[in-house]
N, C-alpha and C positions, 0 to 999 in steps of 0.2 A: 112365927118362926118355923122353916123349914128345913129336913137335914135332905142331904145329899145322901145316900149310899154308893158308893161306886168299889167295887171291886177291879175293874181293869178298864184300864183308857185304851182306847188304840185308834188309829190315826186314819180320819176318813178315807184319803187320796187311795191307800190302798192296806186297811185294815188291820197292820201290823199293828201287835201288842205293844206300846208306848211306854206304860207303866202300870205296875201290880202295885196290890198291897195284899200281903196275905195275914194269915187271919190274927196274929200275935202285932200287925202294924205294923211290921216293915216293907217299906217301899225301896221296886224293886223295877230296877230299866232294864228290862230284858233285849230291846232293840238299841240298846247302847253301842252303837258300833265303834271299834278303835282297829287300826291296823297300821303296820311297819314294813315299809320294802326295802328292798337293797339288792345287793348283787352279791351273788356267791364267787363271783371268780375275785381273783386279784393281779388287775391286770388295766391296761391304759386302753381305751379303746375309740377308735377315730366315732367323733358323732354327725363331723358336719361342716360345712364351708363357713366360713367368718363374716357373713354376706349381710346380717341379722335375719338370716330362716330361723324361723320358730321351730323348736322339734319335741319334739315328746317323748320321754326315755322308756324303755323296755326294760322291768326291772325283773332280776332271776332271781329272787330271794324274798318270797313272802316270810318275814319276822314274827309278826303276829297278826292275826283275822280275826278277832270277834264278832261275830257275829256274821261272818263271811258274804261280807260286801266287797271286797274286792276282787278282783278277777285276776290275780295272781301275776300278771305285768304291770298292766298302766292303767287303770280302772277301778276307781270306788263309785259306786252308785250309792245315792244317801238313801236308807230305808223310809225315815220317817221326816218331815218337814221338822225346822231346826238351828240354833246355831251350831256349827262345827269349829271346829280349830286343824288348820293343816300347817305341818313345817316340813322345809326340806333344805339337806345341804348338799351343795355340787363343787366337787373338786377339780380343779382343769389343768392341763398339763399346755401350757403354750407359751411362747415367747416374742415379747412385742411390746415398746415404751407405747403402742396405740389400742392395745384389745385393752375390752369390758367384755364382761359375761354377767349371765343374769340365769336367775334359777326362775324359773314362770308356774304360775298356776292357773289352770286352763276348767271353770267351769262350763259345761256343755259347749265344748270344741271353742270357747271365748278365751284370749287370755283376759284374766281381770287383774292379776296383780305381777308383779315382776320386779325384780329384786336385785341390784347389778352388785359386782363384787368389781375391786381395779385386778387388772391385768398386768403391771409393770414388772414383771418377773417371770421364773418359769412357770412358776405353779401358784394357782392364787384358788382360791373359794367363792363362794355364795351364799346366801343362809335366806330363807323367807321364813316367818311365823306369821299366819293370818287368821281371823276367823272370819268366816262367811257364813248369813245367811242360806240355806239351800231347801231346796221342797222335796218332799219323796219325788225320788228317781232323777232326780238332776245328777250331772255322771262330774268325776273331776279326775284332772290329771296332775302330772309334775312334767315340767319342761324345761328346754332352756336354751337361750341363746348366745353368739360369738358375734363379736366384731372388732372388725380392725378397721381406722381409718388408714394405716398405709399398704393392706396388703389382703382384700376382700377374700379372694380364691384360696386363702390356706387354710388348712386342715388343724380342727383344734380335736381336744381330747379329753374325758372324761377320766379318773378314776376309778375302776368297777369294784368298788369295795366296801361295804355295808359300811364301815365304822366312817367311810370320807364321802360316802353319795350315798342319799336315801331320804325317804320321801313316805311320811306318816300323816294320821290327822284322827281324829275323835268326836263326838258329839259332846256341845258345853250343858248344852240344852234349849 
């Protein structure tokens, strides 16, 4: 029989500290990263043609950084290889018995998942919760797109309001 002694794991790709244990045995994720955006103003703000262009939101309200992987708009880079959990909700202001909108999650400029909300009113939502795979440095975004089958070239609208648009995510492990 053999014991292990390990004091600190940390992640080959690029050596960050994983997990501790210090000396009383508690275990301790220091590269735990979680973080929250949103927007500070309160305000409607045109994003984009109804065409289905993908777009990716610029957010002004970092909520919370641990561990400050995120880049304070549209940018989490994962520290350490991992599951994650990412959720975001997009509020839209538009009018149309034909639009969908969808709140998108874009690993390394891909989207991979996309999440529609209906459109038959003025204002409708979107919501994703995902978890993902990801390796150190793989980068993720929040996005999102419009469509209308009767009327391509109109102009839709976000929410700019932390509590009705914003875009978080964490490591599960």
């Amino acid at each position: 029989m053999s014991t292990l002694k390990v004091r600190t794991m940390r992640d080959p790709a690029n050596s960050n500290t994983a997990i501790s244990i210090d000396s009383s045995g508690r275990v301790t994720h220091p590269a735990t990263p979680r973080f929250e955006a949103g927007f500070s103003n309160d305000d409607m703000s045109n994003v984009g043609t109804t065409d289905g262009t993908d777009y990716v939101f610029a957010f002004t309200q970092t909520i919370v950084n641990v561990g400050s992987h995120w880049n304070g708009t549209n940018t989490f880079t994962a520290p350490v290889n991992g599951l994650y959990f990412f959720y975001s909700t997009l509020y839209t202001n538009y009018t149309s018995n034909y639009a969908r909108f969808s709140t998108n999650l874009i690993v390394n400029n891909t989207k991979v998942k996309q999440t529609y909300g209906t459109g038959h009113d003025t204002e409708t939502s979107a919501h994703h919760g995902f978890p993902v795979f990801l390796n150190a440095n793989d980068t993720v975004k929040c996005g999102g797109t419009g469509y209308d089958n009767n009327a391509t070239g109109n102009t839709w609208q976000i929410y700019r309001n932390t509590i009705f648009t914003n875009f978080g995510g964490y490591l599960i492990g």
